[in-house]
C-alpha positions as CSV (number, residue, x, y, z in Angstrom):
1,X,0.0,0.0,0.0
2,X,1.7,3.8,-0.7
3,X,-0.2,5.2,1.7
4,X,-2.4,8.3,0.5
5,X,-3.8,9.7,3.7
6,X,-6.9,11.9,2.5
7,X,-8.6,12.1,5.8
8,X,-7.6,12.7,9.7
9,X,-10.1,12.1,12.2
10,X,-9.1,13.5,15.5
11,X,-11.1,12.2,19.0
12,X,-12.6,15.2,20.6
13,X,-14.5,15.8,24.1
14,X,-17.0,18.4,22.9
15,X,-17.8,18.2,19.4
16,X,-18.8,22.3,19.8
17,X,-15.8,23.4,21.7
18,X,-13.3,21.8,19.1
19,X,-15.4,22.9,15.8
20,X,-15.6,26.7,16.8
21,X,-11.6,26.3,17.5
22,X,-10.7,24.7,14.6
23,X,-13.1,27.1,12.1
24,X,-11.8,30.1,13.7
25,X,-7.9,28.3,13.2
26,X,-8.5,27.3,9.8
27,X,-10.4,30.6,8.5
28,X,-12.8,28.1,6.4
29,X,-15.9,29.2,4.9
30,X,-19.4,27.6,5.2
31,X,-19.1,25.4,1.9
32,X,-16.3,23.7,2.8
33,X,-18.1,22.3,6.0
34,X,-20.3,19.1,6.6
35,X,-21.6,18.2,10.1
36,X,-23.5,15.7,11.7
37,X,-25.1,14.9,14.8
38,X,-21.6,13.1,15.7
39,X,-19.6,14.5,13.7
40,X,-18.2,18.1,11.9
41,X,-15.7,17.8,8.5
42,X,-13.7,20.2,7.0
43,X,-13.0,19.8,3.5
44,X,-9.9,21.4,1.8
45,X,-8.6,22.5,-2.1
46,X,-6.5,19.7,-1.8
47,X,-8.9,16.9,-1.4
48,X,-7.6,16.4,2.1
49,X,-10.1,16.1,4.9
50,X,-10.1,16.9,8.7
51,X,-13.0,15.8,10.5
52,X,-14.1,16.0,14.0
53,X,-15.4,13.0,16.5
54,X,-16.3,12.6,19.5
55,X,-14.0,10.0,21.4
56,X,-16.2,7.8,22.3
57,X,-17.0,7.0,18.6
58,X,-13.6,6.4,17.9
59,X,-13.0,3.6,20.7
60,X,-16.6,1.8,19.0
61,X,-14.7,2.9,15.9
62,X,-11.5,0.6,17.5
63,X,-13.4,-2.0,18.7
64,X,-13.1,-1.0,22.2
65,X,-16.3,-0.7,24.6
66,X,-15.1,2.9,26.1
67,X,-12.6,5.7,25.3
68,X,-10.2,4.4,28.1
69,X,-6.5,5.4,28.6
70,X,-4.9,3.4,25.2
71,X,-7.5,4.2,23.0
72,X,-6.7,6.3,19.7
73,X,-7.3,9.7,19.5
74,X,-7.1,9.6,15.8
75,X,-7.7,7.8,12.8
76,X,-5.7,8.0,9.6
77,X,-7.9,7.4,6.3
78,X,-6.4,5.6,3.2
79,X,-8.5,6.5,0.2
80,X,-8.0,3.1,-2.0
81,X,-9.0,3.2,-6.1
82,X,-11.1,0.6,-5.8
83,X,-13.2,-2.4,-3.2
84,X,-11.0,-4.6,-4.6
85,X,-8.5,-3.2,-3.4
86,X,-9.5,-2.2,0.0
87,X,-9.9,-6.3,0.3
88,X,-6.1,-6.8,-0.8
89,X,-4.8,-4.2,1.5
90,X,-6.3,-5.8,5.1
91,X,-5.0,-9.3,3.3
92,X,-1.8,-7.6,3.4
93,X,-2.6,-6.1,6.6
94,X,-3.2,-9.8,8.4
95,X,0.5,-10.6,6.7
96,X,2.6,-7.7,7.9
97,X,1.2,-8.2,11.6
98,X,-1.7,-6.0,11.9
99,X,-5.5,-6.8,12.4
100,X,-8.8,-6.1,11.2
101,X,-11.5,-4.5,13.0
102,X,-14.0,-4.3,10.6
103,X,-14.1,-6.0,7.2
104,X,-15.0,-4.0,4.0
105,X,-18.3,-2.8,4.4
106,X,-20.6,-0.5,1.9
107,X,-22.0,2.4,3.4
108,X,-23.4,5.9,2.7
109,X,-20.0,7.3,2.2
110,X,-18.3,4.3,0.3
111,X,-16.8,0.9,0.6
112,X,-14.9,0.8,4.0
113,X,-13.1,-1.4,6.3
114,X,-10.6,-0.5,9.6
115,X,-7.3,-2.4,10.8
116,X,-4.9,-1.7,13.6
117,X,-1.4,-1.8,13.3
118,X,1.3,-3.5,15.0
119,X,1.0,-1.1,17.3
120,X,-2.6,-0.6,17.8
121,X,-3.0,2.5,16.4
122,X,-6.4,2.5,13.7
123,X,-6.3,3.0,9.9
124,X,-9.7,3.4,7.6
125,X,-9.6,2.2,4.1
126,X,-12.2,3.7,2.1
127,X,-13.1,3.7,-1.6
128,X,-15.4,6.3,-2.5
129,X,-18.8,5.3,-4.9
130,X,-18.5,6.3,-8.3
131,X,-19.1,9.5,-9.5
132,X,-22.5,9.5,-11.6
């Protein structure tokens, strides 16, 4: 895999706090923003995304039952071509010493799938839905 990280989700404590620090840091206008109930994204030129979480969605995210001391405050996002090749990255992820937290799965944003390292610390592999 050459990693292409497109996203960073960062774990936050209050969802409100951290967006109005990061808008007034970033200097970001209203179109380049997506929210959710759980959730705020900022999207950039670049393609690169930074999006806001709360922490205890990232330890479900993990596999872990509640954001305790250990659990990531951050998840880097691989943006694969294809599903296919989501699929032959966490085979290679299971070789190299890593495993899988959640196997591909389609949802509203795309076909993804999350892995740990060797170290614990949590990838996403998404590939986005076609364009229509």
């Amino acid at each position: 895999m050459k990693p292409s990280i497109s996203i960073i989700t960062i774990g936050v404590d209050d969802l409100e706090r951290a967006f109005a620090f990061y808008r007034a840091l970033f200097e970001i206008t209203d179109e380049q923003i997506g929210a959710g109930e759980d959730h705020v994204a900022f999207f950039f030129p670049d393609g690169m995304s930074f999006v806001l979480f709360s922490r205890e969605q990232i330890a479900q995210t993990a596999g872990k039952e509640v954001a305790i001391a250990g659990t990531p405050g951050f998840v880097l996002s691989h943006q694969a071509a294809s599903p296919a090749e989501v699929d032959d990255i966490l085979r290679k992820v299971l070789v190299a010493g890593g495993a899988i937290i959640n196997e591909g799965t389609q949802t509203e944003w795309g076909y993804s799938a999350y892995f740990e390292d060797s170290e614990g610390n949590v990838w996403e592999l998404m590939a986005q839905p076609p364009a229509h």
